[in-house]
C-alpha positions in Angstrom: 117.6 -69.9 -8.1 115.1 -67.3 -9.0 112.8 -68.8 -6.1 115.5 -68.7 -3.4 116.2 -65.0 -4.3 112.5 -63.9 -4.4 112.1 -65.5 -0.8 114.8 -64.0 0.6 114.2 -60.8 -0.9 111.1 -61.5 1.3 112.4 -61.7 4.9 114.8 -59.0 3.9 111.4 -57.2 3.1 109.7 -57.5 6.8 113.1 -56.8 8.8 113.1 -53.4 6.4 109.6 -53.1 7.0 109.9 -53.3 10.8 112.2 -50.5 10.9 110.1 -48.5 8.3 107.3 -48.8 10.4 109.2 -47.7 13.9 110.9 -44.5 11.4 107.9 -43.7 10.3 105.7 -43.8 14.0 108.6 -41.7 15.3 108.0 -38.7 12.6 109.0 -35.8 13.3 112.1 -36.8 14.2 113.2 -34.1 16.1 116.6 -33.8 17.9 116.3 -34.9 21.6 118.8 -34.8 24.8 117.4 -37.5 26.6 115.1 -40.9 25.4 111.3 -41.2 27.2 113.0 -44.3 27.9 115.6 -42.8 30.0 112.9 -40.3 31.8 111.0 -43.2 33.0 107.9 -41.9 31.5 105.8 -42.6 28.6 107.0 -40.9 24.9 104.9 -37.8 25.3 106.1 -37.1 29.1 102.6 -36.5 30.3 101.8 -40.6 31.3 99.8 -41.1 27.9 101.0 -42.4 25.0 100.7 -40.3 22.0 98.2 -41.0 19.4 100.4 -41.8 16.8 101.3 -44.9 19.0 97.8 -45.7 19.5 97.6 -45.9 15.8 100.5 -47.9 15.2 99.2 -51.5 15.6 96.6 -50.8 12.9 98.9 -49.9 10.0 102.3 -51.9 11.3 101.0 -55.5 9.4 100.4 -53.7 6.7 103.6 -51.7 6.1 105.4 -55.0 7.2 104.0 -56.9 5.1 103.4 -54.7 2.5 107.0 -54.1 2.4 107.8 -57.7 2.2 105.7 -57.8 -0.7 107.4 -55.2 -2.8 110.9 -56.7 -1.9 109.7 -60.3 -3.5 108.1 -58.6 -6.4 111.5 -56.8 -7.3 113.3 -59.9 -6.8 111.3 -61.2 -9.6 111.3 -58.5 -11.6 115.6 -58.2 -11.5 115.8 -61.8 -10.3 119.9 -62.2 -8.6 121.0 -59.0 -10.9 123.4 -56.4 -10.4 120.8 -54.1 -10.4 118.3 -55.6 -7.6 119.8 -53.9 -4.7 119.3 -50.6 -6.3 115.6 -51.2 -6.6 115.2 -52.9 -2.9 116.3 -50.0 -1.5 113.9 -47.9 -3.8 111.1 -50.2 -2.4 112.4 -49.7 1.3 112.5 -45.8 0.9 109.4 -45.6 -1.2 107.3 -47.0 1.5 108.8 -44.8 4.5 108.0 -42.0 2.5 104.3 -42.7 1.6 103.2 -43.6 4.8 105.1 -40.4 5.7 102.5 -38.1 3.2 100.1 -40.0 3.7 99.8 -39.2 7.6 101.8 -35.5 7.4 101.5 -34.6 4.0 105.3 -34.2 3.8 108.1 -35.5 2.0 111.0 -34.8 4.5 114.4 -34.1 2.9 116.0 -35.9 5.0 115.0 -39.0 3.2 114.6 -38.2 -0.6 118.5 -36.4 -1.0 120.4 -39.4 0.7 117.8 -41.6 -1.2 118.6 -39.5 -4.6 122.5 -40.0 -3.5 122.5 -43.9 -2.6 120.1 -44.6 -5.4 122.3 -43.2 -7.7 125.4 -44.8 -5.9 123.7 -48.2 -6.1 122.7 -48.0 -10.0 126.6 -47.0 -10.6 127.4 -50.2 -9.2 124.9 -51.9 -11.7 126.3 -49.9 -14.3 129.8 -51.3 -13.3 128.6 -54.7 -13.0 126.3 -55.1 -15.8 128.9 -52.7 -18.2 126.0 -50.3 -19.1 127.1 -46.8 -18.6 124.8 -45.9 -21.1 121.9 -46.7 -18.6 123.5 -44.8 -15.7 123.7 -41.7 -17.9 120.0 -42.1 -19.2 119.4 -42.5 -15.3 121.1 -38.9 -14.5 119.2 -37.5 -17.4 116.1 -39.1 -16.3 116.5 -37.6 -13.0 117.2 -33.9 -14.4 114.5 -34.2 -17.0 112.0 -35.0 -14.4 112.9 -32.4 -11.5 113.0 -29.6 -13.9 109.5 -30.5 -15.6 107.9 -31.3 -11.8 109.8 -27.8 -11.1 107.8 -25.4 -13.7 104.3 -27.7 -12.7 105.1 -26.7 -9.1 106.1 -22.9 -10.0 102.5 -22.8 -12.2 100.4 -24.8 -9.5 102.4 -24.3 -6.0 98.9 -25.7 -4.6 98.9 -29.1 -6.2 102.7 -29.7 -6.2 104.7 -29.1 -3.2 108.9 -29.1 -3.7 108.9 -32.5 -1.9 107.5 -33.9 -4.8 109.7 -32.1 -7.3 112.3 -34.0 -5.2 110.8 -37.6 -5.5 110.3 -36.7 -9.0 114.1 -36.4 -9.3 114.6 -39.8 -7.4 112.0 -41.6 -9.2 113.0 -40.0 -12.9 116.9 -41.6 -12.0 115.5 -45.2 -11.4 112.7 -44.9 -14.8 115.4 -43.1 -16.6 117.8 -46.3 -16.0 115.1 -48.6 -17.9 114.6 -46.1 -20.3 112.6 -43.2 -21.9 109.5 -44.7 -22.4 109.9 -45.7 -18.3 110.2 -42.2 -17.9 106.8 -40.7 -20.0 105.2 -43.9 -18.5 106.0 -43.6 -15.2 105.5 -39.6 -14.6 102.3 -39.9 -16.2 101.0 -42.8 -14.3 101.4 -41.3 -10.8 99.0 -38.2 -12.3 96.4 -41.2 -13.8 96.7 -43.0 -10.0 95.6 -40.0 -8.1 92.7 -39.3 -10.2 91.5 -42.9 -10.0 92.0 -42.3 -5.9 90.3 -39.4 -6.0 87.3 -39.9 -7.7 86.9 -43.5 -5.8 87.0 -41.3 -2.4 84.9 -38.6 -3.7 82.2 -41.2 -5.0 82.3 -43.0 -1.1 81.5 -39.5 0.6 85.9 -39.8 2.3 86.6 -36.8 0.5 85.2 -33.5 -0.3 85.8 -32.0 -3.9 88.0 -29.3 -3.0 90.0 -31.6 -0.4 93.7 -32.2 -0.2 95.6 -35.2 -1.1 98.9 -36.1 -0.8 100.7 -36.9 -4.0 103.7 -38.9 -3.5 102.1 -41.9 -2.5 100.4 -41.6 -6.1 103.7 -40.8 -7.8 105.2 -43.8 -6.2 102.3 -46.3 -6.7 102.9 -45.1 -10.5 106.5 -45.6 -11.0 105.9 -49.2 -8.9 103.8 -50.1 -11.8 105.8 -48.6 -14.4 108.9 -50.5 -13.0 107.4 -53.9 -12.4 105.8 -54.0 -15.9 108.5 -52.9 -17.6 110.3 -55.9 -18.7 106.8 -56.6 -20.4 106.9 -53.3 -22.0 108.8 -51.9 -25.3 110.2 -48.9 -23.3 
């Protein structure tokens, strides 16, 4: 049974990652009247694609299958579980929003509130299903604790935290908080470890210079991954 889930979990994993791949090619996703489709013209309007497009057959693989990956692996995490769905669509959303920093910097609200909303949504449903109301609250709490103390970091250090990551902080602190508080220290503390480990890997191979720029939510996710995947081998 467990096999049949995690393979399915799978595909569902590279039809998500498809359409995180187009979502995130498209970014900015600015309002428009009419398509380049029905102009007749390329998607910049000047007969050239746009380099984003040039670019997208390098990284497409490997946010599809990337994303197929993390699907599977939370299917054997949570196995057929109430709470699985929750933590697919954290997987789905994660990845959009990484490759999002990674390429802009940005963590566009237009993903992490409805994420923070359906995440929350989803995990009440678990709560419901499972009878553990006591986890969805811990969740809430996660989620409070973690924006407010990714909050005063921000308001001390405006240059190395931005407020889109005081708003994943939120989203990820709901999904740690629903394993537990241990999750929570663990997890918040392991996206600060993972970005020092990245950094002083690019520093040492010449890609970055020491007073260079990088984006943090791709380490705050990686972390809370880890967290997440390893918790149901950890006392948390």
């Amino acid at each position: 049974m467990t096999a049949v889930v995690v393979v399915a979990a799978g595909i569902l994993g590279l039809v998500v990652g498809v359409g995180v791949d187009s979502a995130a090619v498209r970014y900015p996703w600015p309002p428009r009247k009419r398509s380049w489709r029905q102009r007749g013209d390329t998607p910049d309007g000047r007969g050239e694609l746009p380099p984003q497009l040039h670019d997208r057959g390098r990284r497409s693989a490997v946010v599809v299958i990337g994303t197929a990956l993390l699907f599977a692996v939370a299917a054997l995490r949570f196995g057929a579980s109430w709470e699985l769905p929750a933590h697919l669509f954290l997987a789905g959303a994660g990845v959009l929003l990484a490759v999002i920093d990674l390429q802009h910097h940005k963590l566009p609200n237009r993903v992490v509130v409805p994420s923070l909303g359906i995440g929350a949504a989803l995990l009440a449903v678990a709560a419901a299903g499972e009878h553990d109301w006591p986890a969805l609250l811990r969740a809430g709490l996660g989620a409070v604790v973690l924006f407010a103390v990714f909050l005063v970091m921000a308001l001390i250090s405006p240059r190395s935290l931005g407020m889109g990551d005081v708003k994943l902080a939120a989203l990820l602190g709901l999904y740690l908080g629903w394993l537990g508080w241990g999750a929570v220290f663990l997890g918040a503390a392991a996206g600060f470890v993972v970005q020092a480990v990245v950094a002083l890997v690019l520093l040492a191979a010449r890609l970055v210079k020491l007073r260079g720029h990088l984006p943090f939510g791709p380490a705050m996710l990686l972390g809370a991954a880890l967290v997440i995947g390893w918790s149901g081998a950890l006392v948390l």
